[in-house]
C-alpha positions in Angstrom: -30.1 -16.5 -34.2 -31.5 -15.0 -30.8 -29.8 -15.2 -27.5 -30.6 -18.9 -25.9 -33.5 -18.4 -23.6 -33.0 -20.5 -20.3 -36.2 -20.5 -17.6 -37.8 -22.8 -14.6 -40.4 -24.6 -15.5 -42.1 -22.4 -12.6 -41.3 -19.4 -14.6 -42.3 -20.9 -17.8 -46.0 -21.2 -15.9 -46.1 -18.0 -15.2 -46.4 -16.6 -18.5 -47.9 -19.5 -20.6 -51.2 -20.9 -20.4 -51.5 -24.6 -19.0 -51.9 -25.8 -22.5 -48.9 -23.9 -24.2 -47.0 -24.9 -21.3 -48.0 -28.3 -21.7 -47.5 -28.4 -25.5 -43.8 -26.1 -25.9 -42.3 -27.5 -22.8 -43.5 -30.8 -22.5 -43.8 -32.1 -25.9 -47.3 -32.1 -25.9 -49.8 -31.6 -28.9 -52.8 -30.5 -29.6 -56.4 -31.9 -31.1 -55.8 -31.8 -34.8 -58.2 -28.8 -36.6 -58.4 -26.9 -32.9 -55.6 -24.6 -33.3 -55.7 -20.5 -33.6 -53.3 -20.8 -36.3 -55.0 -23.8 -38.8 -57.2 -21.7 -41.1 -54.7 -18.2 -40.6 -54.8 -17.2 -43.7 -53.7 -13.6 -42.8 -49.9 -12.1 -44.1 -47.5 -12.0 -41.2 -44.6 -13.9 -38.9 -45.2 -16.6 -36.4 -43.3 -16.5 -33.8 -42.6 -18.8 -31.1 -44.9 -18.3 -27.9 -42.4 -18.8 -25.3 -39.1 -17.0 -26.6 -41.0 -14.4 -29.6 -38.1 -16.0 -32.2 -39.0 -15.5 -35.6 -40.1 -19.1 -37.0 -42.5 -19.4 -40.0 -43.4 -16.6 -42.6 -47.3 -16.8 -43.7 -45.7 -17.2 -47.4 -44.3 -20.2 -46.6 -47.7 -21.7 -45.0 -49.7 -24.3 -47.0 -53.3 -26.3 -46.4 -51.8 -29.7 -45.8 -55.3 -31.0 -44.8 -53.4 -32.6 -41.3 -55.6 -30.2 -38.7 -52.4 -28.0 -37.4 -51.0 -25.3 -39.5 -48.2 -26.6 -42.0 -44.8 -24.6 -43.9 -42.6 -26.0 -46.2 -39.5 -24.1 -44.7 -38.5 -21.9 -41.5 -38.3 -18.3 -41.6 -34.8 -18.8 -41.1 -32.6 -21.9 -40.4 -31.2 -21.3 -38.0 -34.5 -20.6 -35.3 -35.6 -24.0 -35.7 -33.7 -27.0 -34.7 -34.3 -30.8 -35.4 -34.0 -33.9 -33.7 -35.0 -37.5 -33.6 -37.9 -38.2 -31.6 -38.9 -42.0 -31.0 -42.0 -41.2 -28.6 -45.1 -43.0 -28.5 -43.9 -46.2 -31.1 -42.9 -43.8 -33.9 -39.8 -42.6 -35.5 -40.3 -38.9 -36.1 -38.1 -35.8 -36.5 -39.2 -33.2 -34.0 -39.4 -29.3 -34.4 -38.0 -26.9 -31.3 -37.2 -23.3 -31.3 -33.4 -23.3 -31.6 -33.5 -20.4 -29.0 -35.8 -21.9 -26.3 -36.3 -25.4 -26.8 -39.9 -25.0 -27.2 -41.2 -28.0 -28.9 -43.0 -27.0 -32.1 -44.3 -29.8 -33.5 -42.8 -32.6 -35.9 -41.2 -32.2 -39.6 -42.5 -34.9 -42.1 -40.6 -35.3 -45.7 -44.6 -34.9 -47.7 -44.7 -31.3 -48.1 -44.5 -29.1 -50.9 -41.7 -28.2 -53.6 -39.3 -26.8 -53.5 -38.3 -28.5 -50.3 -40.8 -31.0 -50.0 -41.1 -30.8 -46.2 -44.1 -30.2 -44.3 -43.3 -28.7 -40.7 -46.8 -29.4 -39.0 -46.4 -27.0 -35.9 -48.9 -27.0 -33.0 -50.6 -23.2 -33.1 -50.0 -23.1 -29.0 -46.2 -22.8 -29.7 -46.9 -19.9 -31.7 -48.1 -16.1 -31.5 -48.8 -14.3 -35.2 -47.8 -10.8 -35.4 -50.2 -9.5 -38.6 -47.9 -7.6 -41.2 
């Protein structure tokens, strides 16, 4: 795992758009099917936008048909932390880069085999570097 990555919320400004910032360090989300990353279909690594931790491999990327782009299982385990998240009336298990603490979206238990989770990530937390 990465060093932790500790910033201001004025810093974080500075180098992410209002929506990103909005979205990784707010725990926003955005519109279902408007996301850079929902049709990627491209070979590569996402990354996360604020700390550039390796997060989801395009191999592990699936059409889950929710509007944001969805993997069955982190690039690694140990980049992508979990944690209960009982906003907005629902019980949910939320996503965040283990490094930052960018939220990333939400991890639902109807995804694929082998793991059957689907990690439904918002693209604004991410940037894809093209293999």
């Amino acid at each position: 795992m990465a060093e932790k990555v500790t910033k201001t919320d004025a810093e974080w400004r500075k180098e992410l758009t209002p929506e990103q910032f909005e979205i990784t360090r707010k725990k926003g989300t955005e519109r279902a099917f408007s996301g850079e990353y929902v049709d990627n279909h491209e070979q590569g690594m996402y990354r996360c936008r604020c700390c550039g931790a390796e997060l989801f491999r395009s191999d592990e990327k699936f059409e889950s048909g929710s509007g944001w782009p969805s993997f069955w299982e982190p690039a690694a385990a140990d980049n992508v932390a979990t944690e209960e998240d009982n906003s907005h009336y629902m019980q949910r298990t939320e996503a965040l880069c283990k490094s930052c603490g960018a939220h990333l979206g939400h991890v639902f238990e109807d995804g694929p085999k082998p793991t059957g989770l689907r990690y439904c990530i918002n693209s604004a937390s991410l940037k894809f570097d093209k293999k």
